[in-house]
Every structure is written in structure tokens, then in C-alpha cells.
DOMAR-716352 format. One record per residue: x, y, z of N, C-alpha, C in turn. Coordinates in steps of 0.05 Angstrom, whole numbers. Layout:
<numis>
     nX     nY     nZ    caX    caY    caZ     cX     cY     cZ
      X      Y      Z      X      Y      Z      X      Y      Z
...
</numis>
This chain:
<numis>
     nX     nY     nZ    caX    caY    caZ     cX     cY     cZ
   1039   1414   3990   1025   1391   4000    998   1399   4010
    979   1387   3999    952   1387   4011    933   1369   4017
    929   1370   4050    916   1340   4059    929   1326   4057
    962   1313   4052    969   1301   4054    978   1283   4020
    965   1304   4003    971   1291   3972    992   1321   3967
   1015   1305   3951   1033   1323   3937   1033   1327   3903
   1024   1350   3904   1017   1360   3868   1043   1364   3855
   1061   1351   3850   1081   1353   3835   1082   1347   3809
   1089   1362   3791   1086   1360   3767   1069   1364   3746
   1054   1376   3756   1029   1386   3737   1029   1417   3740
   1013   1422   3707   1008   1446   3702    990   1458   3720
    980   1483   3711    967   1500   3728    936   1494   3714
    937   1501   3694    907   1488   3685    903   1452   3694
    919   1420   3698    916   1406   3706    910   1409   3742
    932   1427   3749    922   1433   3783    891   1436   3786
    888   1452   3767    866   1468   3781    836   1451   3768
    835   1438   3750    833   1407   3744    823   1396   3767
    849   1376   3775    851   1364   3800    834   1374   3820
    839   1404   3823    838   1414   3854    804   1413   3851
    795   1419   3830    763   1422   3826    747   1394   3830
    757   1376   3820    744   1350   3834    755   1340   3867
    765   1347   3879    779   1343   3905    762   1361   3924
    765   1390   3921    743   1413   3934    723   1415   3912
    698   1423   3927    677   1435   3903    678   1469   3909
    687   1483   3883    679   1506   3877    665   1509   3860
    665   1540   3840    642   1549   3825    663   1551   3798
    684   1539   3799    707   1531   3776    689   1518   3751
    686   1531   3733    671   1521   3705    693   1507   3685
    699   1479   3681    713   1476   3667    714   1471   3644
    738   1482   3628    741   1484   3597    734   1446   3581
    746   1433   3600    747   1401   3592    718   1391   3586
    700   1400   3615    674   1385   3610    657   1408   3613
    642   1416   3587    629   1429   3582    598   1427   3586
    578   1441   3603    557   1438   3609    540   1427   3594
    519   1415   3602    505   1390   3595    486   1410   3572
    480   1413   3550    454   1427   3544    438   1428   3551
    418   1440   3551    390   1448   3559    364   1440   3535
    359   1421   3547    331   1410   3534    321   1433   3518
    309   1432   3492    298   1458   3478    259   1449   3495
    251   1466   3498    220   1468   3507    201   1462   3485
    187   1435   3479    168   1428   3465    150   1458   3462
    146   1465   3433    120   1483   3434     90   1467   3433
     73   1493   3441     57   1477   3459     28   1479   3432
     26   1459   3417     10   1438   3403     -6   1435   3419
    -32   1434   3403    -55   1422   3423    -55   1386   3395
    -54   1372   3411    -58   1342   3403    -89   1324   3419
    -92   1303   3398   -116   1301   3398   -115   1257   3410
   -126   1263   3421   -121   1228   3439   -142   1214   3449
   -147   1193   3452   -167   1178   3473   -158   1171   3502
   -170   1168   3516   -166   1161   3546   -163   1127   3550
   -134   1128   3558   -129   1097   3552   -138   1084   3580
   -137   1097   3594   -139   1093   3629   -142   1101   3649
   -160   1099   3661   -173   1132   3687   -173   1115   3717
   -148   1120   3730   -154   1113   3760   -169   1138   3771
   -203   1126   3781   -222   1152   3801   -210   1151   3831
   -194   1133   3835   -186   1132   3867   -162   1158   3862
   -147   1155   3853   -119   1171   3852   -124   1199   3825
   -141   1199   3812   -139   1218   3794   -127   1220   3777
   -111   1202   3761    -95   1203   3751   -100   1184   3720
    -88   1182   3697    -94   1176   3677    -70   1166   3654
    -73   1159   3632    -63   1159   3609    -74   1165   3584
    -67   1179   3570    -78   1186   3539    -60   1176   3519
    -77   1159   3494    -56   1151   3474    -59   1173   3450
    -38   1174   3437    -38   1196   3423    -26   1188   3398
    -28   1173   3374    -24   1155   3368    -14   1129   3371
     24   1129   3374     27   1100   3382     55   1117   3413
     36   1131   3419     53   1148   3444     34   1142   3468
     36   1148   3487     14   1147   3514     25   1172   3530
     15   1183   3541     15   1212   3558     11   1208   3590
     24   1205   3608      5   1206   3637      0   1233   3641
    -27   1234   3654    -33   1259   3659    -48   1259   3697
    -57   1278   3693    -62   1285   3723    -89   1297   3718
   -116   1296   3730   -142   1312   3728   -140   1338   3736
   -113   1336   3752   -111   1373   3764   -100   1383   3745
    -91   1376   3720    -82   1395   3701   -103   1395   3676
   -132   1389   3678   -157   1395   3662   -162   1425   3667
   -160   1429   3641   -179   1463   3630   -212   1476   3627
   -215   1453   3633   -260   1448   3641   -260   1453   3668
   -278   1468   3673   -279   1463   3708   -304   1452   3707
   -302   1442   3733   -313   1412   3730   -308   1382   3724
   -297   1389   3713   -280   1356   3691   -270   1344   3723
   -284   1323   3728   -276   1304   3758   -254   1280   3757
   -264   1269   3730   -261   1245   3712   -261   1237   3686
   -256   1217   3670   -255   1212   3642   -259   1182   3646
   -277   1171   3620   -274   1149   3625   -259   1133   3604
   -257   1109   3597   -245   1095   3579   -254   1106   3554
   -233   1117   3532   -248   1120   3510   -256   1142   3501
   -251   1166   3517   -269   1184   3504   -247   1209   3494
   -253   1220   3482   -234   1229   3459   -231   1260   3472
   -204   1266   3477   -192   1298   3485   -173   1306   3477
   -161   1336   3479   -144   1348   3472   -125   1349   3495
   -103   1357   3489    -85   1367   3507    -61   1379   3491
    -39   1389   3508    -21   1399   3510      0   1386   3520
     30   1372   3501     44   1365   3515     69   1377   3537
     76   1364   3556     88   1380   3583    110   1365   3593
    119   1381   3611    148   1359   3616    141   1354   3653
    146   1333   3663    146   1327   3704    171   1342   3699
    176   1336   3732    196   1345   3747    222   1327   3731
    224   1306   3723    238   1294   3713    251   1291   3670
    228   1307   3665    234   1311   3644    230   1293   3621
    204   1274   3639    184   1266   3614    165   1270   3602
    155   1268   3583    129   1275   3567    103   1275   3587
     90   1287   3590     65   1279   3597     39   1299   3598
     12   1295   3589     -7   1318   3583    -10   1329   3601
    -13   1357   3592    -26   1382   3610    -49   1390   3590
    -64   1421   3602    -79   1424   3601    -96   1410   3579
   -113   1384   3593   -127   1357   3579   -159   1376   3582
   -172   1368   3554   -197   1381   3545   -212   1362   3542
   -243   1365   3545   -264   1335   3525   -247   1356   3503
   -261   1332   3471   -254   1347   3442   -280   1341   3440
   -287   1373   3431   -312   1373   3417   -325   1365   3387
</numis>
């Protein structure tokens, strides 16, 4: 008896099953097999216009054909580069946030 639940009748692989959703240990189980791991986009330089430049917040979108990119000015490869305005045509590199969506890094003018 544990806590007050009685494990009767189950195997030792179902116990231990059970017992792994009830306590959390470092128990890897055979049933539910780890999630894969995203493969890492290689890093393409792609070619886009500037669909939209907030100067208050720094921040942006690039379309890249029928895709759009948010990006950030702190991830520009010009030093200098403050801003972009509507329209004007750059490179970049696509990248993943913290969350694991698309979005440009190191953003270039295209010469």
C-alpha cells in the first residue's frame, strides 16, 4: 500500500508505469518514447524586402516570398544599421526564438 492506493495486480513493468506518473523520477519509459528533436535549419542566406519597421521598438518583418520573418535590429550584421525602412531589399539568415519559430537573423542591406 502506498499513500493509501493498493497496487494489486499488476506487473512490474505496469507498476513501475504507474509509479512514474504518481512520483516524478528520471524513469525513461519504453511506452512513450521521447519527443524528437527538431533537425537545425542550415543556415542559407535568403533574399527579402522589409515588410514593416517599428523605430519605437526595433523590431520588424521581412517577406521572403509568400513567408514573412520577424526579426529584431539587434540581430543586423552592418554596424550601424539603426533601421530599415519599408521596402528595401536584404539578406538574412533563417533562425529559430526561444519558442521554435522561424524568424531572421543576421539581416544585411543586399547589395
Amino acid at each position: 500500500m502506498k499513500n493509501g492506493i493498493v497496487w494489486d495486480g499488476l506487473k512490474g513493468e505496469d507498476m513501475t508505469e504507474v509509479y512514474a506518473m504518481v512520483v516524478p523520477t528520471n524513469y525513461k519509459s519504453l511506452v512513450a518514447p521521447p519527443k524528437p528533436k527538431r533537425e537545425k535549419a542550415k543556415s542559407v542566406r535568403r533574399k527579402g524586402k522589409v515588410r514593416m519597421f517599428n523605430l519605437q521598438r526595433n523590431f520588424g518583418f521581412v517577406r521572403s516570398g509568400k513567408d514573412d520573418f520577424f526579426f529584431h535590429i539587434s540581430t543586423a550584421t552592418e554596424p550601424g544599421l539603426t533601421y530599415l525602412m519599408h521596402g528595401e531589399r536584404v539578406t538574412f539568415e533563417v533562425g529559430e526564438d526561444r519558442q521554435g519559430r522561424p524568424i531572421a537573423v543576421k539581416v544585411a542591406l543586399a547589395s
